[in-house]
C-alpha positions as CSV (number, residue, x, y, z in Angstrom):
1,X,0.0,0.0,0.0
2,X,1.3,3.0,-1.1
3,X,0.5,5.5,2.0
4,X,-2.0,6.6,4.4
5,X,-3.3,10.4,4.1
6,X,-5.7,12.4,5.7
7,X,-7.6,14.9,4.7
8,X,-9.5,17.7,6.5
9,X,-11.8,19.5,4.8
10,X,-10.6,23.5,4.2
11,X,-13.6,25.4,4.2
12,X,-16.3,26.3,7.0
13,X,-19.1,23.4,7.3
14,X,-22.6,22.9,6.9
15,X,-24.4,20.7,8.4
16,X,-26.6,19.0,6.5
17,X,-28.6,16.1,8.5
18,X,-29.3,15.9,12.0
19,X,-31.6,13.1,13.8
20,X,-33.3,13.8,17.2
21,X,-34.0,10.1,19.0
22,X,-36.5,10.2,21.3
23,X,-36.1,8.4,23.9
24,X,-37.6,10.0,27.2
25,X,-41.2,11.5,28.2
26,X,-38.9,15.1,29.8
27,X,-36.8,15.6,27.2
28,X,-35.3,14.8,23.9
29,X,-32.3,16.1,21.5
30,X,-30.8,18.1,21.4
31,X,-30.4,19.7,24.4
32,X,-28.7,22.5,26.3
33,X,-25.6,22.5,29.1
34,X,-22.3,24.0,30.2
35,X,-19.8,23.8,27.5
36,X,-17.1,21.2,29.2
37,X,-13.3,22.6,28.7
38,X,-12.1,22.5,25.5
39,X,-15.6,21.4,24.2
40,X,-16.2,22.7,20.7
41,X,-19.9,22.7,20.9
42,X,-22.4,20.1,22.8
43,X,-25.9,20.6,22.6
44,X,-27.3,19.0,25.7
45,X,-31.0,20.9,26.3
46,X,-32.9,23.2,28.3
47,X,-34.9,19.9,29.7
48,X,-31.9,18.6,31.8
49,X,-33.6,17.7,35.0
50,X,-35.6,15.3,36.8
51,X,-35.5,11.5,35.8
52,X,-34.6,12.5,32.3
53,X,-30.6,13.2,33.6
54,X,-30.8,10.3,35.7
55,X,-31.3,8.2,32.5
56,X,-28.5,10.0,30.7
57,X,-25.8,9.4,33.4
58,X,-27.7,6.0,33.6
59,X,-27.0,5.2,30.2
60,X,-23.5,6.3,30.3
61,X,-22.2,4.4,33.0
62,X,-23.7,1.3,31.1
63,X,-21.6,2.1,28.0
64,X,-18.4,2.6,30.3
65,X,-19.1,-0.7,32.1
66,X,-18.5,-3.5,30.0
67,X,-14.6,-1.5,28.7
68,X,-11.5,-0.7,30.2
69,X,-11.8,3.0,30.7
70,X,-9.5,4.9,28.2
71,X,-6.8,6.7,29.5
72,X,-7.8,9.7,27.5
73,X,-11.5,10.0,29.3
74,X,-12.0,12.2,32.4
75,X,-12.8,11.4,36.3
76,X,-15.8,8.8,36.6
77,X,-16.7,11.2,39.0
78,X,-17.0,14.2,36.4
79,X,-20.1,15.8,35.7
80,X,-23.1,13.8,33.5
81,X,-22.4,16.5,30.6
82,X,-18.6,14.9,30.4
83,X,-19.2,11.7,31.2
84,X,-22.0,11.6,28.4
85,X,-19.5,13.7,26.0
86,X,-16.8,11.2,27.0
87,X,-19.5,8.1,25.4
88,X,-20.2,10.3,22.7
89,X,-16.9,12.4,21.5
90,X,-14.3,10.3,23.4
91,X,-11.7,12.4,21.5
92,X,-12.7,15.5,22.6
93,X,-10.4,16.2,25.9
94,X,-7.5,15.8,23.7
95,X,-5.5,18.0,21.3
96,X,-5.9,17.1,17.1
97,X,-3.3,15.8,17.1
98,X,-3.4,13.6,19.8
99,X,-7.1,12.6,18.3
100,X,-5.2,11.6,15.1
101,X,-3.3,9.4,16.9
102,X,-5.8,6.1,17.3
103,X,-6.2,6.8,13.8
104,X,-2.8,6.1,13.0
105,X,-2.5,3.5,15.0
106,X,-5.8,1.9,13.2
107,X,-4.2,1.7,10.2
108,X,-1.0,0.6,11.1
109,X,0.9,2.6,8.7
110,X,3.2,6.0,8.7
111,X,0.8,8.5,7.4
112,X,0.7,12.5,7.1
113,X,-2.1,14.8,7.6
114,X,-2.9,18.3,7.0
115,X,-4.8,20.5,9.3
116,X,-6.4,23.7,9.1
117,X,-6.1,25.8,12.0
118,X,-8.8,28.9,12.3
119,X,-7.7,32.3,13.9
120,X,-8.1,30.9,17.7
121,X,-5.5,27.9,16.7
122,X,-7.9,25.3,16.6
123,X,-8.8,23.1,13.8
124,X,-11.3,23.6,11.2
125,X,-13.1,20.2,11.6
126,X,-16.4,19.3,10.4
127,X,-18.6,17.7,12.2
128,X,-22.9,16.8,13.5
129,X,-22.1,13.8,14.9
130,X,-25.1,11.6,16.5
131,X,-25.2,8.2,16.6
132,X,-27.5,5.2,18.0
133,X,-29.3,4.8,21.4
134,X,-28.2,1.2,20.7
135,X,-24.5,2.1,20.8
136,X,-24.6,4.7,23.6
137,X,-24.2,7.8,21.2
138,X,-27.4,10.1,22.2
139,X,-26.2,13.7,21.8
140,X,-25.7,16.2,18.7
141,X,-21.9,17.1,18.4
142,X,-20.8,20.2,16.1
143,X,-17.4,21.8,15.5
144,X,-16.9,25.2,16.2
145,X,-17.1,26.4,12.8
146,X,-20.6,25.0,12.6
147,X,-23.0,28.2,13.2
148,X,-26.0,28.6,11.6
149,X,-27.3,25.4,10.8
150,X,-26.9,23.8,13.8
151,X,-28.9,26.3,15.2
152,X,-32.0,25.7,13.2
153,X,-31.5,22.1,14.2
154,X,-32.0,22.9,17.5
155,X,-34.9,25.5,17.2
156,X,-37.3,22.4,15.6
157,X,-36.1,20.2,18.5
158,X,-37.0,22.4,21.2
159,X,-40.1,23.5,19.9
160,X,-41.0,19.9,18.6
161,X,-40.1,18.9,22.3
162,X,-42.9,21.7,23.2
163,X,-45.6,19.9,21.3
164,X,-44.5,16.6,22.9
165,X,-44.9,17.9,26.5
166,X,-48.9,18.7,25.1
167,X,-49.4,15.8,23.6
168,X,-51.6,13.3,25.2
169,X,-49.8,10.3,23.2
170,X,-46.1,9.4,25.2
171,X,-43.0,9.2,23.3
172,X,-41.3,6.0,22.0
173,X,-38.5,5.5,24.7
174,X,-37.9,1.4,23.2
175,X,-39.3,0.1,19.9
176,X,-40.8,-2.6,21.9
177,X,-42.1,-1.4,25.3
178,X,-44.6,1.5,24.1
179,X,-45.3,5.1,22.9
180,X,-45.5,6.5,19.7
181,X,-43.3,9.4,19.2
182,X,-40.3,7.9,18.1
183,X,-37.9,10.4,15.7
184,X,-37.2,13.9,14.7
185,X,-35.1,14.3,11.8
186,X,-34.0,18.1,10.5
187,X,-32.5,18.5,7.2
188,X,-31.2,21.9,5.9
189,X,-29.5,23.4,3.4
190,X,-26.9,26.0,3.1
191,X,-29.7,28.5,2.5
192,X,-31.3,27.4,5.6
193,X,-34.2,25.5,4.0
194,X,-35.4,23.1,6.5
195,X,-37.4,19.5,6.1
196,X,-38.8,17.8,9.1
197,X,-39.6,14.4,9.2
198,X,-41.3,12.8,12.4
199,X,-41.6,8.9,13.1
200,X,-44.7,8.0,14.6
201,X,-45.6,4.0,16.1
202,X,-48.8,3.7,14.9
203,X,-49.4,1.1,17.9
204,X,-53.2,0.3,17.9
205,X,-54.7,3.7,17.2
206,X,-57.5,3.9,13.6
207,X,-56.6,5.6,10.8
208,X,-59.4,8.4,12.5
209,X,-56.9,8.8,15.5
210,X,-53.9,8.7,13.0
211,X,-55.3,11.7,11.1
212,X,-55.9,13.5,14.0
213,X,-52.2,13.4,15.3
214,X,-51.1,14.4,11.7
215,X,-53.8,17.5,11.6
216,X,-52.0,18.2,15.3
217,X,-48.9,18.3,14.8
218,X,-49.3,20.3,11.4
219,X,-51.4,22.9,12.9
220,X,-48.5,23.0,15.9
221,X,-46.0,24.4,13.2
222,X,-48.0,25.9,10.8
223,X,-50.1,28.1,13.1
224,X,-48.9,27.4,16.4
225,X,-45.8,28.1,18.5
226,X,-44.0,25.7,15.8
227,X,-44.6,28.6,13.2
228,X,-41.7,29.9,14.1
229,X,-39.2,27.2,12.9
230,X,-40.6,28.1,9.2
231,X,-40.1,24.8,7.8
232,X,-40.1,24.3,4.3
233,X,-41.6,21.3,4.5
234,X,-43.1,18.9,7.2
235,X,-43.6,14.9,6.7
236,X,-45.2,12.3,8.5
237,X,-44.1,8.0,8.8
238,X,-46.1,6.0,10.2
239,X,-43.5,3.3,11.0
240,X,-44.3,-0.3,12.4
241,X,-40.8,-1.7,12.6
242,X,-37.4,0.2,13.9
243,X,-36.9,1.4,10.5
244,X,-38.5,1.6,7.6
245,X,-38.4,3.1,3.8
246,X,-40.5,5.1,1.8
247,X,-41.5,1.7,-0.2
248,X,-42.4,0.1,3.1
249,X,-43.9,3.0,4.7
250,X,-44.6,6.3,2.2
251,X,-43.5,9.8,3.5
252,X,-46.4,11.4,4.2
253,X,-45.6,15.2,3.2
254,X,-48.2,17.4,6.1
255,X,-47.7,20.7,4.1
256,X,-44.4,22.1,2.5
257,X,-42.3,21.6,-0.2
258,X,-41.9,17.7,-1.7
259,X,-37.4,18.6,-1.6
260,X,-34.8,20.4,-1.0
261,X,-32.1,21.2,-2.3
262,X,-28.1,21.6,-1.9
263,X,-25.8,23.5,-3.9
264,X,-22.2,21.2,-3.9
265,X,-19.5,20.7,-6.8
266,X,-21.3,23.4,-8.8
267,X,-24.2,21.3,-9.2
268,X,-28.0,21.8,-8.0
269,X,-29.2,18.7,-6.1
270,X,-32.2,17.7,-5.4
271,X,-32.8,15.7,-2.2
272,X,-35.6,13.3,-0.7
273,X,-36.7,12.6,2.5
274,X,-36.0,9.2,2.0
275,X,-32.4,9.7,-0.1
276,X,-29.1,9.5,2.0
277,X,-27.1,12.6,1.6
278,X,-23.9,13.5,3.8
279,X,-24.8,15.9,6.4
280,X,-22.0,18.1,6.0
281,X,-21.7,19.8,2.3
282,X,-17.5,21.1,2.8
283,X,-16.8,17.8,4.3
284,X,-19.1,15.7,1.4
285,X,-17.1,18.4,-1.4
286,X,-13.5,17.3,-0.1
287,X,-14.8,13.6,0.1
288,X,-16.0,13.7,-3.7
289,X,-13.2,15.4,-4.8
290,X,-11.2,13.0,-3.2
291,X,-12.5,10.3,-4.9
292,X,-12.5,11.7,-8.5
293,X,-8.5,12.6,-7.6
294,X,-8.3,8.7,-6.8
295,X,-10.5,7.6,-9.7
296,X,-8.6,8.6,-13.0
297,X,-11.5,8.8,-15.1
298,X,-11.2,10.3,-18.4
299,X,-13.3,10.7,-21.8
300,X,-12.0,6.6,-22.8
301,X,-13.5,5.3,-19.4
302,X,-17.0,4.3,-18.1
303,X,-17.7,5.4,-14.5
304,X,-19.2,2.4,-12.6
305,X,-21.1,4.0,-9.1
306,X,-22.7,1.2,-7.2
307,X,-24.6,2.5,-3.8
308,X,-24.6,6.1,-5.5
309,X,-27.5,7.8,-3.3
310,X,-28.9,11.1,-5.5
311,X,-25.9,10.3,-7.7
312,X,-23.3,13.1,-6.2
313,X,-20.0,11.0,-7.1
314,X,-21.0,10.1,-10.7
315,X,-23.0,13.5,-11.2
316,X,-19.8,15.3,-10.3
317,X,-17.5,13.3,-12.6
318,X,-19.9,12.9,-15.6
319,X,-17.6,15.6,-17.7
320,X,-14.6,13.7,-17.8
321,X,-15.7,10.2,-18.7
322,X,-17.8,8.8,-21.4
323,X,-20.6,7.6,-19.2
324,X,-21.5,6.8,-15.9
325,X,-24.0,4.1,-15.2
326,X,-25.3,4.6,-11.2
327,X,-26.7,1.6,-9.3
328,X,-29.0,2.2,-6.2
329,X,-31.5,0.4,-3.6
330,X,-33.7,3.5,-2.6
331,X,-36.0,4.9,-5.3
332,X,-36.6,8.1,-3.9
333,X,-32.5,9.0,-4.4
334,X,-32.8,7.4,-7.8
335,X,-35.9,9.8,-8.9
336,X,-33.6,12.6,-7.2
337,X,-30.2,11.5,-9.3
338,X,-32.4,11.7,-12.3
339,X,-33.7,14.8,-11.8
340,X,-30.3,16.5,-10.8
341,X,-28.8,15.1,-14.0
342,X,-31.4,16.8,-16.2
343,X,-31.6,20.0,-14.2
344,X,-27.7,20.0,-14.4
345,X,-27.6,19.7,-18.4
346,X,-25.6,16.4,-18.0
347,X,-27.0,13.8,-20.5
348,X,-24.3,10.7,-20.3
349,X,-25.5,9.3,-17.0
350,X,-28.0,6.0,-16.2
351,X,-29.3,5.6,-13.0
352,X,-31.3,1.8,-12.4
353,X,-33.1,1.3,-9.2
354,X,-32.5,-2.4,-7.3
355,X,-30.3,-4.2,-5.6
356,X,-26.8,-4.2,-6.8
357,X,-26.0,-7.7,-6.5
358,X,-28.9,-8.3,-8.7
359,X,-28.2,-5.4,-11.2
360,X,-24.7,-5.3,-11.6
361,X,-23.9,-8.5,-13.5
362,X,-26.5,-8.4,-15.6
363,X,-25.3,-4.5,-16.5
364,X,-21.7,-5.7,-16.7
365,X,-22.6,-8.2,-19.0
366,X,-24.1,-5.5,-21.7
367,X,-20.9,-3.4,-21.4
368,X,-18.4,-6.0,-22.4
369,X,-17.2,-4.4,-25.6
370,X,-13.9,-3.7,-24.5
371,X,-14.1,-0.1,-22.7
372,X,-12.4,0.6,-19.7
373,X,-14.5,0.6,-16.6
374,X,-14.2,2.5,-13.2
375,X,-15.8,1.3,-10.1
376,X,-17.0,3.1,-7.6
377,X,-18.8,1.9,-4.7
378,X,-19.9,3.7,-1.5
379,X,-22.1,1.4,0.3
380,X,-23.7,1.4,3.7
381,X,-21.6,0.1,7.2
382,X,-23.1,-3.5,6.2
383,X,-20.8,-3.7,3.2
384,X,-21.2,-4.9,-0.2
385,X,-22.8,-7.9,-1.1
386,X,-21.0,-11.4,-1.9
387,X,-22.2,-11.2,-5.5
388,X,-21.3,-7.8,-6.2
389,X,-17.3,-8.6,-5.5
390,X,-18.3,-11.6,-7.9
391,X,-19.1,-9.4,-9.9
392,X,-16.3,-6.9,-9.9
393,X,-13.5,-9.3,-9.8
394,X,-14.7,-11.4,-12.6
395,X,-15.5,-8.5,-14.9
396,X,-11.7,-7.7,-17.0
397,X,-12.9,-4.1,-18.1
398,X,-12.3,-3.4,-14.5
399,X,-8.9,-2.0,-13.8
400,X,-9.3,0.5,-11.0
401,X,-11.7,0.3,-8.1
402,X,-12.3,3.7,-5.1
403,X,-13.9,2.3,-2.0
404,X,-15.6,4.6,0.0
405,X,-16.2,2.9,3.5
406,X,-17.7,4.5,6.8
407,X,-16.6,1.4,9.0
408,X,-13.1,0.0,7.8
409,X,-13.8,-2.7,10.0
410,X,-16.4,-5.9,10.3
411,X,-17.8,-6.5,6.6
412,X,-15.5,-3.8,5.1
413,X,-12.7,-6.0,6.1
414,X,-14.4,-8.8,4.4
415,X,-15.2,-7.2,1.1
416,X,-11.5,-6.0,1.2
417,X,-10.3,-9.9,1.7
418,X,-11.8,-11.3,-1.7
419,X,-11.0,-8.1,-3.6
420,X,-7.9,-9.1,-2.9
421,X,-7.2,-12.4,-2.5
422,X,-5.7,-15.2,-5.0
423,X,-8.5,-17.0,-7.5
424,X,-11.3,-18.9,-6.2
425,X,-13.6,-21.1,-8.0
426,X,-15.0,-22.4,-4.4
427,X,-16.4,-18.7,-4.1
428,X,-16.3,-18.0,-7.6
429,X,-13.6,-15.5,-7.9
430,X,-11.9,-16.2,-10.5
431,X,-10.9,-12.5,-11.9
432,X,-7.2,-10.7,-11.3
433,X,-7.0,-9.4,-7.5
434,X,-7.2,-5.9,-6.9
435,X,-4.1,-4.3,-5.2
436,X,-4.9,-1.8,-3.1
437,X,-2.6,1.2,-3.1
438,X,-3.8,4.3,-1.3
439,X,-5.7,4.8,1.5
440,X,-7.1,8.1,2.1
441,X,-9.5,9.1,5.7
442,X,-11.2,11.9,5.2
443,X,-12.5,13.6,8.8
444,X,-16.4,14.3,9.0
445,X,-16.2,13.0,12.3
446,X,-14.4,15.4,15.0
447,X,-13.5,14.2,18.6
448,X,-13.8,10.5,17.9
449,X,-11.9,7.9,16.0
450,X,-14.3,7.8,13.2
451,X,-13.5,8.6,9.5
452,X,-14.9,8.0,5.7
453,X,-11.9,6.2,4.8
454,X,-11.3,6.3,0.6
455,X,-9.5,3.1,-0.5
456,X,-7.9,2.8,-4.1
457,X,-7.4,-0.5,-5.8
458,X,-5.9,-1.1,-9.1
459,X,-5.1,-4.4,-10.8
């Protein structure tokens, strides 16, 4: 492998995507508190008290329980704010550098890194961190570039955790023990357009008692203390399992706008409720750029992008290569990459709806007439699919493969493995192995010893 590098993204943030888990009748995200020394910004709410901050602290000591404590974390006896902070951003007590560090020694390999220091010395990172109730990760984290955005994040919140305190119908602490509030999520864009999208457990109640909660909660921030927020536009999932899509369970737009949209790489993009989209735009610029510096496309190449969301990546590149053919499980992001094309002028680009490892061979198949192909794939933390390295390894037209992975580890690792490994008929890999020659992280994650980590492979 050639080197290690990582990138931090140069100019100042916006956050794109937050999600608000709800997962206590006095309070929900994000919320308000002292900002903890060094802290760049915590949001941890104006509802801190009673029973609610017992099951914060509650929750953190779990996640601290079951690990040797780092020797980077703070007191056990420190305050709940940063012993929650320490669950959350377990980086953020120390120096860049030092947070670099776990990095480094994740990849096992001498690498350099560039960092952008603003006028008070610090570092420019980007970052609206949240993770999973599952995983102990319950708060918003922003950098302290990140101003205006955030902001509107955490108006709808704490007026949406208004109308929850009114409402006669509890919040959904667990998926399986009751309530029917379950999730807030707040898209905006950098001209501060702003989608909410609430997740409601239908439970028992008629579609009578459905409609009235819609009618409720619409009139709340259309005409009621909500107003203020000005959303652009407000939808509505009724949601019977922990998760579900727009196929399984339609977006249910309560007034508004049906999009939004993002300005990024000089193109307009049009974005879905149900369509992933990184949630900061700097950050999501320097990681696309990064990608097309890794790919090598040019006008004698075809520009393979399996998992490719609204189509950014191959969008981005379609002027320098002959064609780009876009693979992608969520319909609403392919009706978005469609659009954006079109909008955009850019008339070289398919986008097919489906699985990949159901698509892509059949696709491959039509394009073997001796073109170059490069592959692109930016899939989700579960990895690619057996059939789709099948695929790619026993397709010749690929020479040159970018791997865009959230989580190096668990299935990434895998994947990794057969792209690489010698022939196998057992497991029907019978193609050249890939080489892998660069590895580039690129931060969207401050204070923690996450990365998108951009992996190049040639053979």
């Amino acid at each position: 492998m050639a080197g290690i590098k990582r990138r931090v993204p140069m100019h100042s943030p916006r956050c794109f995507l937050s999600r608000a888990d709800i997962f206590s009748k006095p309070g929900l995200l994000p919320w308000c508190a002292r900002k903890p020394p060094g802290w760049s910004q915590l949001f941890l709410g104006s509802a801190c008290k009673g029973n609610f901050t017992h099951v914060i602290a509650k929750k953190c000591q779990r996640g601290q329980k079951s690990q040797k404590k780092p020797s980077h974390l703070g007191p056990l006896d420190g305050s709940w704010q940063e012993r929650l902070a320490d669950v959350v951003t377990p980086l953020w007590r120390l120096s860049y550098e030092e947070q670099l560090k776990p990095v480094i020694d994740g990849y096992r390999n001498k690498s350099t890194f560039s960092v952008n220091r603003g006028p008070d010395g610090n570092p420019k990172t980007v970052g609206y961190y949240l993770g999973t109730w599952r995983d102990g990760n319950i708060i918003c984290v922003r950098s302290n570039q990140l101003k205006n955005m955030p902001e509107k994040h955490n108006q709808v919140a704490q007026y949406y955790e208004v109308f929850l305190r009114q409402s006669p119908l509890e919040p959904c602490l667990l998926f399986h023990e009751g309530g029917y509030w379950r999730e807030l999520t707040v898209r905006t864009n950098s001209q501060g357009h702003t989608m909410a999208i609430i997740t409601f457990h239908p439970q028992k109640l008629t579609q009578e008692e459905l409609c009235v909660q819609k009618e409720t909660v619409k009139e709340f921030f259309t005409k009621g203390p909500g107003a203020v927020c000005d959303l652009t536009s407000l939808y509505f999932q009724e949601s019977t399992m922990t998760r579900c899509s727009h196929q399984q369970s339609p977006y249910q737009l309560l007034f508004g706008e049906p999009h939004i949209f993002e300005d990024l790489l000089g193109l307009k993009i049009r974005i879905s409720p149900d369509a992933f989209f990184q949630i900061n735009t700097s950050g999501a610029e320097m990681l696309y750029q990064t990608v097309g510096e890794l790919s090598g496309v040019n006008s004698n190449t075809i520009l393979l992008d399996i998992c490719c969301g609204t189509g950014v990546i191959g969008l981005s590149l379609a002027q320098y290569t002959s064609q780009v053919l876009g693979i992608e499980l969520v319909e609403q992001a392919v009706e978005d990459a469609r659009w954006t094309a079109a909008f955009n002028g850019i008339t070289n680009c398919e986008f097919h709806t489906g699985r990949a490892e159901k698509i892509l061979p059949q696709l491959l198949k039509s394009k073997e007439d001796g073109q170059l192909i490069v592959a692109v794939v930016n899939p989700a933390r579960a990895g690619l699919h057996h059939r789709v390295i099948q695929a790619i390894r026993n397709c010749r037209a690929i020479r040159t493969l970018v791997f865009v992975s959230c989580k190096p580890q668990g299935e990434t690792t895998r994947n990794v493995v057969e792209l690489c490994c010698p022939p196998n008929s057992a497991k029907k890999l019978l193609g050249e192995p890939f080489v892998l020659r660069q590895a580039v992280p690129v931060d969207l994650f401050p204070h923690t010893p996450h990365c998108e980590l951009v992996l190049l492979f040639t053979r």
